[in-house]
C-alpha positions as CSV (number, residue, x, y, z in Angstrom):
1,X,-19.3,-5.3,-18.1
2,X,-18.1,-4.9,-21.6
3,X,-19.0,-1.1,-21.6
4,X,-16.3,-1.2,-18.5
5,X,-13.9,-2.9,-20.6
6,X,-14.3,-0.6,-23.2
7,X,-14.1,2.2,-21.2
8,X,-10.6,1.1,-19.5
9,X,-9.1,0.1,-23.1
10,X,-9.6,2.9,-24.2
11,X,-8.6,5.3,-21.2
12,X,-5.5,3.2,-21.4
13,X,-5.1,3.7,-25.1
14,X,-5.2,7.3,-24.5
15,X,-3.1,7.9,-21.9
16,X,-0.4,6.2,-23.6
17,X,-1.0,8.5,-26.7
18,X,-0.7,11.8,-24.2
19,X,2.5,10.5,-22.4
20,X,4.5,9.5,-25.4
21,X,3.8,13.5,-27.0
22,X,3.8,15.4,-23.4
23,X,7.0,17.2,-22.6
24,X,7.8,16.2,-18.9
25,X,6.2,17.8,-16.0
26,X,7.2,22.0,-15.5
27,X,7.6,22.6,-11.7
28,X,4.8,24.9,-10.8
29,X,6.8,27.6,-10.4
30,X,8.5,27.6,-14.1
31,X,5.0,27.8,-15.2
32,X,3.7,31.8,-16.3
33,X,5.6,33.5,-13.2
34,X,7.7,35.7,-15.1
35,X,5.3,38.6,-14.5
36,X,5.0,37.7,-10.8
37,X,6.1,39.8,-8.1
38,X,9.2,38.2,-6.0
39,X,6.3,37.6,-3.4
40,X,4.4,35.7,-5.3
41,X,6.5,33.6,-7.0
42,X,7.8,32.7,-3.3
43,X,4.8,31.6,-2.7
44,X,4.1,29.6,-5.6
45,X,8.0,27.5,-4.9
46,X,6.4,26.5,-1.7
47,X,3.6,24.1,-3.2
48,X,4.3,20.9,-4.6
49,X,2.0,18.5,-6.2
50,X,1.8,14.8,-8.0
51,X,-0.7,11.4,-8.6
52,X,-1.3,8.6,-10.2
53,X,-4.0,7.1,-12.4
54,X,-3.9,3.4,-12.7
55,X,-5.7,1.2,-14.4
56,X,-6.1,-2.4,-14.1
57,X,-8.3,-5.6,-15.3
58,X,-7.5,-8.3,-12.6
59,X,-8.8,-12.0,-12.9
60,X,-9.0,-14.3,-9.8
61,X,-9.4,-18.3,-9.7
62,X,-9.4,-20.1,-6.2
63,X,-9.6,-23.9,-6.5
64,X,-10.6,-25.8,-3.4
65,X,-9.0,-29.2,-2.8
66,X,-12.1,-31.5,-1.8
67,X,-12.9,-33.0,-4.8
68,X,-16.1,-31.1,-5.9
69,X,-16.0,-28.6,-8.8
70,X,-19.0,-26.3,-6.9
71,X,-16.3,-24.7,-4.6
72,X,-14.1,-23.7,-8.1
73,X,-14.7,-19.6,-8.0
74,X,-13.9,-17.6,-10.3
75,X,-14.0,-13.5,-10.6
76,X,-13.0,-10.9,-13.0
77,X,-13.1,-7.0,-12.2
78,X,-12.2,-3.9,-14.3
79,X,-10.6,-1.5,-11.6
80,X,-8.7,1.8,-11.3
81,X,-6.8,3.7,-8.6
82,X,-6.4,7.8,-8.2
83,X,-4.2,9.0,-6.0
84,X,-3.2,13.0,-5.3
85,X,-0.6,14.5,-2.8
86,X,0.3,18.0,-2.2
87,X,2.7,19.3,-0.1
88,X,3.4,23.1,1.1
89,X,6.7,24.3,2.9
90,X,5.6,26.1,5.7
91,X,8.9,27.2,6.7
92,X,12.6,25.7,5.3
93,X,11.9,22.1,7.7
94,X,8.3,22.5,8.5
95,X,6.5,20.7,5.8
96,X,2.6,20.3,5.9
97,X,1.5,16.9,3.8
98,X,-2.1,15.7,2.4
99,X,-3.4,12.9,-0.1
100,X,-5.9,11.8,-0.6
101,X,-6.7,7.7,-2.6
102,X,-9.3,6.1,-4.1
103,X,-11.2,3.4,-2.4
104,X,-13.4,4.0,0.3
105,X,-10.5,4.3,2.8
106,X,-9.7,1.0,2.2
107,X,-6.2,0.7,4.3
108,X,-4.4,-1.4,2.4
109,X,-5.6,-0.7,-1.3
110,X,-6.9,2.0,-3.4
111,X,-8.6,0.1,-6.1
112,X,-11.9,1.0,-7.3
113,X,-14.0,-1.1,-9.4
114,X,-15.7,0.1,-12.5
115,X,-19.8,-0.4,-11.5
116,X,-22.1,-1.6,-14.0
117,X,-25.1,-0.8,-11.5
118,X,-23.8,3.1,-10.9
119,X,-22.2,6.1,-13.7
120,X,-18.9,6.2,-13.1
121,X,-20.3,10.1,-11.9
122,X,-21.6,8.6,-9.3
123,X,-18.7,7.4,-7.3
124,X,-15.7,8.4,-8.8
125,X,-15.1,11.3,-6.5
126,X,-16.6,9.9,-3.9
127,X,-14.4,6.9,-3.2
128,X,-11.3,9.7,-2.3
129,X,-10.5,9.6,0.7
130,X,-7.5,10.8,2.8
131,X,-4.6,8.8,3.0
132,X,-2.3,11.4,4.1
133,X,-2.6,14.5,6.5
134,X,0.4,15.1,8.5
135,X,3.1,17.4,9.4
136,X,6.7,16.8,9.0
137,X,10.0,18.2,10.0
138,X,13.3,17.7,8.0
139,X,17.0,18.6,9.8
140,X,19.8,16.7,8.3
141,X,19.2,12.8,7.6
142,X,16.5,13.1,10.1
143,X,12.8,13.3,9.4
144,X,9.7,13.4,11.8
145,X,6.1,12.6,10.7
146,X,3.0,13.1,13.0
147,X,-0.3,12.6,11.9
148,X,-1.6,9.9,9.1
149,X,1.2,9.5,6.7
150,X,2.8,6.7,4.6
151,X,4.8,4.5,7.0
152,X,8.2,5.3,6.7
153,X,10.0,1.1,7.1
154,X,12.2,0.2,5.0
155,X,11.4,-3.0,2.9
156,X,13.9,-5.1,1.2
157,X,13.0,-5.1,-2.6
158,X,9.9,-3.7,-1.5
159,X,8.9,-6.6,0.2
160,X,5.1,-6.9,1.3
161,X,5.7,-9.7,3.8
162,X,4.9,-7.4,6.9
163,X,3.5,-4.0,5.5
164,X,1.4,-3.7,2.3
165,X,2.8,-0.9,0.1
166,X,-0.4,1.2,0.3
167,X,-1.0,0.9,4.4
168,X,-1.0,4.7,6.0
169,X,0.0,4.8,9.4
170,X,-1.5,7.2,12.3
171,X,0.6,8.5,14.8
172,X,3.9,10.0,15.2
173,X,7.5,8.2,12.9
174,X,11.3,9.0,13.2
175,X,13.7,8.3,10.2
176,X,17.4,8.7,10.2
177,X,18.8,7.9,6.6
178,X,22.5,8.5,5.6
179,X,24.4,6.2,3.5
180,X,25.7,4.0,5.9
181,X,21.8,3.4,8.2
182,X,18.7,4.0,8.4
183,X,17.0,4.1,11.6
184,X,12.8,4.2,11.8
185,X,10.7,4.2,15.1
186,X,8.0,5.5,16.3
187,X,4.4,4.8,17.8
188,X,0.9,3.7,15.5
189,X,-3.2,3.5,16.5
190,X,-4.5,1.0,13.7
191,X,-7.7,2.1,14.7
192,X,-7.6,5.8,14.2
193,X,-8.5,5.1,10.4
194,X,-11.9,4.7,8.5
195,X,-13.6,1.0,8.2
196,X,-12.8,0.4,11.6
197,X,-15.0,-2.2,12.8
198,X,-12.4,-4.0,16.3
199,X,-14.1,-3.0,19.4
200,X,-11.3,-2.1,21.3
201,X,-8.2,0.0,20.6
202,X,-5.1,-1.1,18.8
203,X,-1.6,0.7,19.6
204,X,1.8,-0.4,17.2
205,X,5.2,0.5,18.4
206,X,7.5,-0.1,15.8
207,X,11.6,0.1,16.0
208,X,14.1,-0.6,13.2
209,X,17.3,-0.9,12.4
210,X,19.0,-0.9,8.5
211,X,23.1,-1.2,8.2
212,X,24.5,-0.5,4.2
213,X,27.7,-2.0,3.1
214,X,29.5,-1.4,0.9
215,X,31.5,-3.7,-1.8
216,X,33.4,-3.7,-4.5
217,X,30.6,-3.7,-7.1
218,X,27.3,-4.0,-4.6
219,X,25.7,-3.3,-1.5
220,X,24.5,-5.4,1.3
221,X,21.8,-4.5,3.8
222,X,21.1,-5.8,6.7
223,X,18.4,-5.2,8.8
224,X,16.1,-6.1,12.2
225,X,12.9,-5.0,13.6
226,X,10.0,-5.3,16.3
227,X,6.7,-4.8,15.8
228,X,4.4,-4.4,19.0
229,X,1.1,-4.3,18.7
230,X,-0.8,-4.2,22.0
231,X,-4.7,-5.1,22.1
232,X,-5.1,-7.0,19.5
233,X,-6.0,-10.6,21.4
234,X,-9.5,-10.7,22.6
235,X,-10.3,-7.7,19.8
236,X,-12.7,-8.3,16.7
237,X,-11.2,-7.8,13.0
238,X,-9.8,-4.4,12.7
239,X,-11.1,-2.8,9.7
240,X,-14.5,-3.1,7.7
241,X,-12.8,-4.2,5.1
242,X,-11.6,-7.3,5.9
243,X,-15.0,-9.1,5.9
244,X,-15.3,-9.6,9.8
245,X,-12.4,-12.3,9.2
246,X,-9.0,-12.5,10.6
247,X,-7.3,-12.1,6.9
248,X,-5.9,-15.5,7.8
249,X,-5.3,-14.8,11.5
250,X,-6.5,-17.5,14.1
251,X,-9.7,-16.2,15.2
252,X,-11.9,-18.2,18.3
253,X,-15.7,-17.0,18.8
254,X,-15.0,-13.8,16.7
255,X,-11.8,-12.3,18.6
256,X,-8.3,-12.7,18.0
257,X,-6.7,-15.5,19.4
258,X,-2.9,-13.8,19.8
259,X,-1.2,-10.9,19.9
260,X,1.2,-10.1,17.8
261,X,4.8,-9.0,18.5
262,X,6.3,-9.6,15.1
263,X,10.1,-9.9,15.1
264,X,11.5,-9.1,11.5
265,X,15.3,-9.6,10.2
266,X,16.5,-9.3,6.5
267,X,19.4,-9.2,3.9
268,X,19.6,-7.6,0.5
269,X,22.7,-7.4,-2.0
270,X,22.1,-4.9,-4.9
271,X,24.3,-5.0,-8.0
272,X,24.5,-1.6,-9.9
273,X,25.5,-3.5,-13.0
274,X,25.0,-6.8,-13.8
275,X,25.1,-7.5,-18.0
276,X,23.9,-4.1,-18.3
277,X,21.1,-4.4,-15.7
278,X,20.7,-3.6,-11.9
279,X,20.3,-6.7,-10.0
280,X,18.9,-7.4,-6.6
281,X,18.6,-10.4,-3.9
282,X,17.0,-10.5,-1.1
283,X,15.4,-12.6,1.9
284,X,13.3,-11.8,5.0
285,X,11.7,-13.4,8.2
286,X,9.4,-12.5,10.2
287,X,8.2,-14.6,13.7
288,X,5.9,-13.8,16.2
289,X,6.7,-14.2,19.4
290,X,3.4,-13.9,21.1
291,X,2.1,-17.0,19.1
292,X,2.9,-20.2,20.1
293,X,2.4,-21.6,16.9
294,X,1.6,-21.2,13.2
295,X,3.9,-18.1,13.8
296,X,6.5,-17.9,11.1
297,X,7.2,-16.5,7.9
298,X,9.4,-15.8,5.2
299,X,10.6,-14.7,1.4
300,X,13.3,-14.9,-1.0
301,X,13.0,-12.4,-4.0
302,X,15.1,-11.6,-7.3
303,X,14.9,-7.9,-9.0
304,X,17.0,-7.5,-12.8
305,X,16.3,-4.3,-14.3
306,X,14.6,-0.8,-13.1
307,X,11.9,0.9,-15.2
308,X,13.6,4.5,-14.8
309,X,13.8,5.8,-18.4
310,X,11.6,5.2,-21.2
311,X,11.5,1.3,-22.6
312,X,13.2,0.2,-19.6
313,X,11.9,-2.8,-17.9
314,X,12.0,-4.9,-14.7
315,X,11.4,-8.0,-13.9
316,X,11.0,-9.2,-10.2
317,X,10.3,-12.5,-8.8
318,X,9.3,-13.7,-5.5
319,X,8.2,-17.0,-3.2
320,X,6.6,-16.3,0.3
321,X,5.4,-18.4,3.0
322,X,3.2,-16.9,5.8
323,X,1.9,-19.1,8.6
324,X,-1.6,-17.8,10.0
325,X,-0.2,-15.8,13.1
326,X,3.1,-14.8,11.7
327,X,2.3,-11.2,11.0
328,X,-1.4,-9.3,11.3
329,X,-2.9,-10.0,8.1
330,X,-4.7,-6.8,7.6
331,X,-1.7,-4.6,7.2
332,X,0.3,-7.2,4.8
333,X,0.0,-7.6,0.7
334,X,-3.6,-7.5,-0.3
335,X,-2.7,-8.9,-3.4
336,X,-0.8,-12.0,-2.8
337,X,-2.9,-14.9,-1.8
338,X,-6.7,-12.8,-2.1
339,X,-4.9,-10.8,0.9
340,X,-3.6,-12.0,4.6
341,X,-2.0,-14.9,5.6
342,X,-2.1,-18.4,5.8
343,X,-0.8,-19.4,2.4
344,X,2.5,-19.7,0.2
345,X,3.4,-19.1,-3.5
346,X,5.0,-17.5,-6.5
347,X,4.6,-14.0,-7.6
348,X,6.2,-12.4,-11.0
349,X,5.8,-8.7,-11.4
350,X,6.8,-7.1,-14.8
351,X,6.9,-3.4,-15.5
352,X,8.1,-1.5,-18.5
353,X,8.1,2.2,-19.0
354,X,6.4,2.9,-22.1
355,X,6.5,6.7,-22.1
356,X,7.8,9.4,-20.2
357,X,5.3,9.3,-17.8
358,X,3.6,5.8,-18.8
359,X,3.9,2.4,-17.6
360,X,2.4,-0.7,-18.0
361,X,2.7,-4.0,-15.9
362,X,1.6,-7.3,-15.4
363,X,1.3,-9.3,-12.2
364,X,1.0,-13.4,-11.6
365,X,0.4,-15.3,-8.5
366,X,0.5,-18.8,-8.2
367,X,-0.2,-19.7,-4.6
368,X,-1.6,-22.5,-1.8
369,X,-3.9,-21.2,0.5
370,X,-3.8,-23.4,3.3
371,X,-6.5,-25.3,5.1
372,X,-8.6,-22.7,6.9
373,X,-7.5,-19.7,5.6
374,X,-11.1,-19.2,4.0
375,X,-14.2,-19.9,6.0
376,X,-12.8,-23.1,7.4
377,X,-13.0,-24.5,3.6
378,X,-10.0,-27.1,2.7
379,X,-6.4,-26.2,1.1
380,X,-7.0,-24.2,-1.9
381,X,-5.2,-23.2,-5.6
382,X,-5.4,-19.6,-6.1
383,X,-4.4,-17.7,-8.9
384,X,-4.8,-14.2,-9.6
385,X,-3.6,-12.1,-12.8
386,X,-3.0,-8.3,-12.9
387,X,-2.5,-5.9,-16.0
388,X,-2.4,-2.2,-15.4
389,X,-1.7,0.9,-17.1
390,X,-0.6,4.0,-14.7
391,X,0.0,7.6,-15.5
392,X,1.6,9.8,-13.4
393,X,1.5,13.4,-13.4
């Protein structure tokens, strides 16, 4: 394990040298086309590409509330994430889109850990896989997706109460955008994806509704939406992934005790300038209305700052409670509370750009899980510590 460490520092070390002396990224097409033909420099404009390295050593702690120190556990990993898009413009609005992530198609996280039993050789490449393979259309302020693409909800202060920022979705999306709305619907199969394990198909149909005010010196959001998913009671856990657990959802004999039909409402005032720093607030519920109980959920988050140019920073904080059958737990943060639901807490997320294409961040949570949550065990402390360096080129 301390060759891993080793390894990471000084990967991290180095891509912090490179970003602080690399000149910013040269569209492909600025790049050695002067002696192209009109043709084929046409052809170059049409292809786009961009990723993302990140590395990260994470420590977890869970402390189980029965009065014996044998169910203490506590894990450290050394982990990275790799993630590559390219896009090509078939025709002015026709756009075709792939990615591809680390992870063994993992469907709510990329990370990777560093192996001490394997060269990194050995499975680097062969964690990718895709995360993106879709078509899209562009006319005006509307855009259509089909195929598996990044869903396209909008999330107050990028909120992970419902949707976990790396979850692809697979099926067909419409989004309207201007500056006064956003509108997003569209249809979902959960179990077109890799490490699906539920026994029975899963559809999502997904509608939402985003209104922007504007103030004087902010503006307010407001927002609703309905997620349906249909076949989900009676089915096992969806995804490989999870464990054959419900990520927190109420599970009897192995199936899924509810559906889910997740109602979701928000607000969020953003302040351009606030002491010389952008500031955001913002608060969300979500409630499921084919539960009958343990169905409800919420948080309440503050943003100051935006790491946009070199040595900014940012600084968000956020508390969020999540009853077991308030949302699906294997589509919202796997980060916060070990993943799932069934648990409350404290996150605090700092970010600071330390080159032009450099970051580095750092990630608490301070949470309860409650009773339950993990193989019937009692109520539990967890905490869990992230520090990551990312490169993105």
């Amino acid at each position: 394990m301390i060759k891993k460490i080793v390894l990471s520092t000084l990967t991290t070390l180095t891509l912090g040298s490179v970003a602080l002396h690399a000149t910013p990224n040269t569209p492909l097409e600025h790049k050695n086309v002067a002696h192209l033909t009109g043709i084929e420099h046409d052809i170059l404009e049409r292809f786009h590409f961009a990723g993302d390295l990140r590395l990260r050593y994470e420590s977890k702690e869970t402390f189980y509330k029965d009065g014996t120190d044998s169910t203490n556990k506590y894990t450290y990993h050394n982990r990275y994430r790799l993630r590559l898009v390219a896009a090509i413009d078939l025709t002015k609005n026709l756009k075709f889109d792939v990615g591809m992530r680390s992870g063994y198609g993992n469907p709510t996280s990329g990370n990777q850990t560093f192996l001490d039993t394997k060269p990194l050789s050995d499975y680097f490449w062969q964690s990718l896989r895709f995360n993106i393979l879709d078509i899209a259309y562009k006319s005006g302020d509307s855009t259509i997706k089909v195929g598996r693409h990044p869903y396209m909800i909008y999330r107050p202060i990028k909120s992970q109460l419902i949707w976990d920022n790396d979850l692809s979705f697979n099926g067909a999306s419409y989004n309207y955008k201007n500056d006064s709305r956003i509108i997003n619907f569209g249809i979902s199969q959960p179990t077109y994806a890799e490490q699906v394990t539920a026994k029975d198909t899963i559809n999502l149909f997904f509608a939402q509704y985003v209104e922007k005010i504007k103030l004087e010196n902010s503006q307010l959001n407001l927002g609703a939406g309905v997620y349906y998913y249909d076949g989900v009671k009676g089915n096992t856990p969806i995804y490989g992934t999870n464990k054959d657990t419900g990520m927190g959802n109420t599970l009897v004999n192995g199936v899924f005790a509810n559906d889910y039909h997740i109602l979701e409402a928000f607000g969020e005032l953003k302040f351009k300038d606030v002491y010389g720093k952008p500031l955001a607030l913002a608060a969300g519920i979500a409630y499921n209305s084919a539960a009958s109980d343990k169905n409800f959920g919420y948080d309440v988050a503050v943003k100051i700052g935006k790491a946009k140019k070199v040595h900014d920073w940012q600084l968000k904080y956020s508390y969020t409670y999540l009853e077991a059958d308030a949302v699906v737990g294997a589509h919202s943060d796997s980060d916060n509370f070990g993943g799932g639901t069934a648990a409350k807490g404290h996150a605090i997320r700092a970010k600071y750009k330390f080159g032009k294409r450099t970051y580095l961040a750092a990630t608490l949570f301070y949470n309860t899980l409650l009773a339950g949550k993990t193989d019937g065990k009692p109520e539990a402390d967890y905490e869990r510590v992230q520090l990551d360096a990312i490169i993105k080129f």
